[in-house]
N, C-alpha and C positions, 0 to 999 in steps of 0.2 A: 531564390530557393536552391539553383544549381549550387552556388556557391555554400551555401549553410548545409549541405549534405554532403559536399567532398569535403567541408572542415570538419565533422563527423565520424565522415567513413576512417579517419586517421587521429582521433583526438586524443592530445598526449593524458597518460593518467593520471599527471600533474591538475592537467583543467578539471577533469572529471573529481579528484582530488578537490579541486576548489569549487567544485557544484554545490557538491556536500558539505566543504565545511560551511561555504558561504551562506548557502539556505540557511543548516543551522543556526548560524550567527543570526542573520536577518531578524526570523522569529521567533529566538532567543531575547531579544532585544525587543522586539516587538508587545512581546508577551509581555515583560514589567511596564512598558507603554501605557497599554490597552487589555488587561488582561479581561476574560470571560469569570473566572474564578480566582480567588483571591488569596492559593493556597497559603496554610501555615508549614511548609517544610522546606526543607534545605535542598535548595535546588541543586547542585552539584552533586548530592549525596542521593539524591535518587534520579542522577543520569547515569549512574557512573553503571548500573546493571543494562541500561537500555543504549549505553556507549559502545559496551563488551558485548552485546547483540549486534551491531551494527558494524563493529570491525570484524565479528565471525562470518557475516555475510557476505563483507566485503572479500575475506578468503575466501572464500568459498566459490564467491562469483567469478575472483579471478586464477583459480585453479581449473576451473570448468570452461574457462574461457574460449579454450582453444575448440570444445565439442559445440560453442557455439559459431563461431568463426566459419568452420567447416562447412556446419548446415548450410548456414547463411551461403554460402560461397554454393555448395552444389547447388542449392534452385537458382539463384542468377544462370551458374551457368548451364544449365539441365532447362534452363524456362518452365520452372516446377514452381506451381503455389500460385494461390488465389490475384492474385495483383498480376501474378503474371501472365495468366490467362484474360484478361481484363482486355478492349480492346487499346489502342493507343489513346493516351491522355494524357491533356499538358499535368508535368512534375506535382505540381502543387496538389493535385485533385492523385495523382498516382502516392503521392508522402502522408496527404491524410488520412486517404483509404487506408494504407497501412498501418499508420499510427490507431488509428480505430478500431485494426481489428487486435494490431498488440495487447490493446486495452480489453481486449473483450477477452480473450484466452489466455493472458500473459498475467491479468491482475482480476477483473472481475470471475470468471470461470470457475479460476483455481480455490479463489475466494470462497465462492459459493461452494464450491465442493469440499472446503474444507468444512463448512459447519455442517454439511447432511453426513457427513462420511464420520462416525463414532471416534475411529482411530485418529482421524488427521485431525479431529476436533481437541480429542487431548493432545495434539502438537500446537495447534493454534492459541488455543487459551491462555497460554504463555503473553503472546499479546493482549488479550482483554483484560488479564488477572492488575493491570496498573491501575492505581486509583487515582492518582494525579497524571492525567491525559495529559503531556505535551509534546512541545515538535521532537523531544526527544524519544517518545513512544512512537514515532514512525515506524522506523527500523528494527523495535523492541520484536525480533523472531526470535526461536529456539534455532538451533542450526542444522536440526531438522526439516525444521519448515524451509528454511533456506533452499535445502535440496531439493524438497517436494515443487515451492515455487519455481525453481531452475528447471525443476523438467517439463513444467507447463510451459515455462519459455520457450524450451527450446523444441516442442510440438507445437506453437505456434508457430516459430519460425518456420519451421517445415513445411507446414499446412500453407502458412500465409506467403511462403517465399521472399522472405521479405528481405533487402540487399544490408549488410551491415550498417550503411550510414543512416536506414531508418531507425534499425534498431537501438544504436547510441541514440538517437534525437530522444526514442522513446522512451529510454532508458533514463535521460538525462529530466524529461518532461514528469518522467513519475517520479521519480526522487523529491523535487520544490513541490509536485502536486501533495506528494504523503506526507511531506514538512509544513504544509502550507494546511489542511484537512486538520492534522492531528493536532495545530499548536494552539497554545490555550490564549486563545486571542476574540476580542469582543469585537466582530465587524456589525454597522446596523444593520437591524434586523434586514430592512428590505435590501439592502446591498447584498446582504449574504444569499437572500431569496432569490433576487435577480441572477446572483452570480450561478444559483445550483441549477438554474433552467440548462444551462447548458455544462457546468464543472460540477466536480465535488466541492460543495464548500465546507468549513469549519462547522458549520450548525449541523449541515446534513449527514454528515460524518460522525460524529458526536454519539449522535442517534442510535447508532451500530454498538458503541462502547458503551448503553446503559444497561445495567446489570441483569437486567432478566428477560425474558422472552415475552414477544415475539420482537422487541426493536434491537433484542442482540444478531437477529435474524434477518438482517431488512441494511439496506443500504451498502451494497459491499462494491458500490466502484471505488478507482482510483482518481481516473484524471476526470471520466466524462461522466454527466446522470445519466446519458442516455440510455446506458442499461438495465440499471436500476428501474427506469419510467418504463422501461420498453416489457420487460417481464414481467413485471409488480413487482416488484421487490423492494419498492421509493416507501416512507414511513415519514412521518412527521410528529413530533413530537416538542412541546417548549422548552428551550435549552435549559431555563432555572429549574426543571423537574430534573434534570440529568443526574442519573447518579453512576458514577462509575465502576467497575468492577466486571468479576462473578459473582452469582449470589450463593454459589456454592463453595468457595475457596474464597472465604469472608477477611482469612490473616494478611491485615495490610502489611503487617512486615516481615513475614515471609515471603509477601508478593513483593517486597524489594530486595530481597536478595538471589545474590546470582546463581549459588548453590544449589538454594531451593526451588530456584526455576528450571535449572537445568532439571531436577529430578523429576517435576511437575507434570510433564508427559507419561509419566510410566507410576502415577497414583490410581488406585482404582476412586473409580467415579461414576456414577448414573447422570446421565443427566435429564433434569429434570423435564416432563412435558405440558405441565401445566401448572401456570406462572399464577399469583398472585396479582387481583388489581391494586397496584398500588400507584395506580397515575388517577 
């Protein structure tokens, strides 16, 4: 464990580099394998808006890099932040804690706050608005949201104190987890079941992406269920009902271009409070 966090606390952005493409590839490939859905489109042509999402992130994250750096650095050395108040514990039990709580403020929190809060939710929808879900909708943000998520990081980091080489592990664990959740892959069902006892799986995640309320509202971890179980906010639904979307912003193809996602935040919109049964 010593050693997988000092390769961490320094990893070139080459590796990091090859986190992301690699995942991608994986479930890229996986997907024509084993796919959940059997879409009819051209798959290159509707990554290529959720690619230009994902390289704006990637600026973004690594222009702010340095105000994460920082934090991180003052609680280590200030002994500021939850972990570091903790009494002495062997690494492993000190690296989980942490990673659990990243996951909690860092991805599920912000998540959650993004659908109750009006405004961040027209940033967010950018992400729901794909109708063909795959590992390339991971990273499909406005780079808006980008910011918004960045600052929940890095009031995590603060709060949680957490030393940079957890943060990279963390960092490196959400990425294959959001790749792995979002890709359009058929695992068996009870495989998938088993797996969401304790991760997000592909089914469980899914759930979040169908088009209307209350299961747009429901399921918002990244790596772990725990939170989701832990609050209520777990949903269950059968994947062949899945339908993807908003149900308010129905044009699939303006929802694939990049243009008109960018503007997509700043449409006037209600959104709706009571959903239609249509399950």
């Amino acid at each position: 464990m010593e050693s997988l966090i000092i390769y961490f606390e320094s990893i070139p952005s080459q590796h990091r580099a090859l986190i992301l493409a690699g995942g991608l590839t994986l479930f890229w490939i996986l997907e024509g394998a084993v796919p959940l859905f059997n879409y009819k489109y051209n798959k290159w042509k509707h990554a290529i808006p959720n690619l230009c999402f994902t390289f704006s992130t990637i600026i973004i994250n690594f222009v702010l890099a340095t105000f994460l750096i920082k934090i991180s650095d003052w609680t280590v050395a200030n002994d500021f932040g939850v972990i570091n108040w903790m009494p002495e514990m062997p690494l492993w039990i000190y690296v989980t804690i942490g990673i659990l709580l990243m996951d909690f403020i860092g991805a599920y929190l912000v998540h959650y706050v993004e659908h109750k809060v009006s405004l961040l939710w027209m940033v967010h929808l950018v992400h729901h608005t794909d109708h063909k879900v795959d590992t390339t909708t991971a990273n499909r943000h406005h780079p808006l949201e980008s910011l918004i998520r960045y600052a929940f990081t890095l009031f995590g980091v603060f709060i949680i104190g957490a030393p940079i080489g957890i943060i990279m592990l963390y960092q490196s664990m959400s990425l294959i987890a959001t790749q792995f959740s979002h890709a359009n892959i058929k695992l068996p069902k009870s495989l998938d079941k088993a797996i969401s006892y304790i991760l997000i799986s592909p089914d469980m995640h899914k759930i979040h992406h169908h088009y209307v309320l209350p299961y747009t509202d429901s399921n918002y971890g990244n790596i772990f269920s725990i939170w989701d179980r832990l609050f209520g906010t777990y949903m269950y639904m059968d994947r062949n009902n899945l339908v993807y979307g908003v149900d308010v912003f129905p044009d699939e193809k303006k929802n694939g271009e990049l243009m008109e996602l960018l503007k997509q935040p700043f449409k006037s919109y209600q959104r709706p409070t009571i959903m239609p049964d249509d399950d």
